[in-house]
C-alpha positions as CSV (number, residue, x, y, z in Angstrom):
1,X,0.0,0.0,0.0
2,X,1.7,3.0,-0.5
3,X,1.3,6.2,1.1
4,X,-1.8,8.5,-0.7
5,X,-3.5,5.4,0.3
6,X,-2.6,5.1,3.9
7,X,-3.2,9.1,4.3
8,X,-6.7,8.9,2.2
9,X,-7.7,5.7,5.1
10,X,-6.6,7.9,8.1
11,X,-8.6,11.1,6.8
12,X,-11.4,8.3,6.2
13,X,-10.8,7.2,9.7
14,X,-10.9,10.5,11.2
15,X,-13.9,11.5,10.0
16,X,-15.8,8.9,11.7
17,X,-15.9,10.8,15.0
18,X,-18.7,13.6,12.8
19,X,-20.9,10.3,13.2
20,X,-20.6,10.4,16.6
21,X,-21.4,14.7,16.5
22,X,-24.4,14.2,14.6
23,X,-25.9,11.7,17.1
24,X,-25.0,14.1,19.9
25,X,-26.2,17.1,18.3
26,X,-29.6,15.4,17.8
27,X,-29.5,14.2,21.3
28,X,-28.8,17.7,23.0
29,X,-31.7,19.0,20.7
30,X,-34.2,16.7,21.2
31,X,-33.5,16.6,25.0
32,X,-33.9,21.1,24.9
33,X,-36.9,20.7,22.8
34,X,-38.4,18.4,24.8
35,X,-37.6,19.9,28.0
36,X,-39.1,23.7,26.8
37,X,-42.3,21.4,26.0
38,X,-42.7,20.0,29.1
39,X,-41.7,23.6,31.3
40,X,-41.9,26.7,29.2
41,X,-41.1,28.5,31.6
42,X,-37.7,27.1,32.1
43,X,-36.8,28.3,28.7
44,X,-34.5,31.0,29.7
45,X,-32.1,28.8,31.7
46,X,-32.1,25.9,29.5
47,X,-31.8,27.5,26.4
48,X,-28.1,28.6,27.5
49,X,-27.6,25.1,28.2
50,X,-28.2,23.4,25.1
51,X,-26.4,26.0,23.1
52,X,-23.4,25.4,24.9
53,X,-23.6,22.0,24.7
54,X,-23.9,22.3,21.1
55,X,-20.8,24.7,20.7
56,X,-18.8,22.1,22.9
57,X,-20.2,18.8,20.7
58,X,-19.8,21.0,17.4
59,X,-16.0,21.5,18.5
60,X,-15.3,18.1,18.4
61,X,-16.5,18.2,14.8
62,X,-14.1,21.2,13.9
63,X,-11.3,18.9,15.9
64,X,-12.1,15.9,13.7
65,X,-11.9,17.8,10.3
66,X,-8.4,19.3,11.2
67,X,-7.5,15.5,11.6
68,X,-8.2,14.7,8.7
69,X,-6.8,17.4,6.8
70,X,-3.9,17.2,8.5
71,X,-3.6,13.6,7.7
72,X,-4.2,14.6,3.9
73,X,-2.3,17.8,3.4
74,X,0.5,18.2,6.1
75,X,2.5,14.7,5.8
């Protein structure tokens, strides 16, 4: 094997971990949407909440994608 195709697996490799954001992205949603149903009221100090759990989930995405174009542009 040479090495395009070893860096083109890694990158592939990498980018797993967005399958892994997607699912928690839906997850922190759902769970804010459901909880302003249930207590509407509570908005105001959930919304925060799920916002920064997004920017925190969505980070790992951003971390993921610099893998992989590390892997494919930078060795």
């Amino acid at each position: 094997m040479d090495a395009e195709a070893a860096k083109m697996i890694g990158a592939g490799l990498a980018v797993i971990a967005l399958h892994g954001v997607a699912l928690g992205i839906g997850n922190i949603f759902s769970a804010l949407v459901t909880s302003i149903a249930r207590n509407p009221a509570a908005r105001s100090e959930v919304f925060g909440i799920g916002i920064l759990g997004f920017a925190l989930t969505e980070a790992i995405a951003l971390f993921a994608l610099v893998v992989a174009l590390l892997l494919l542009f930078a060795l």
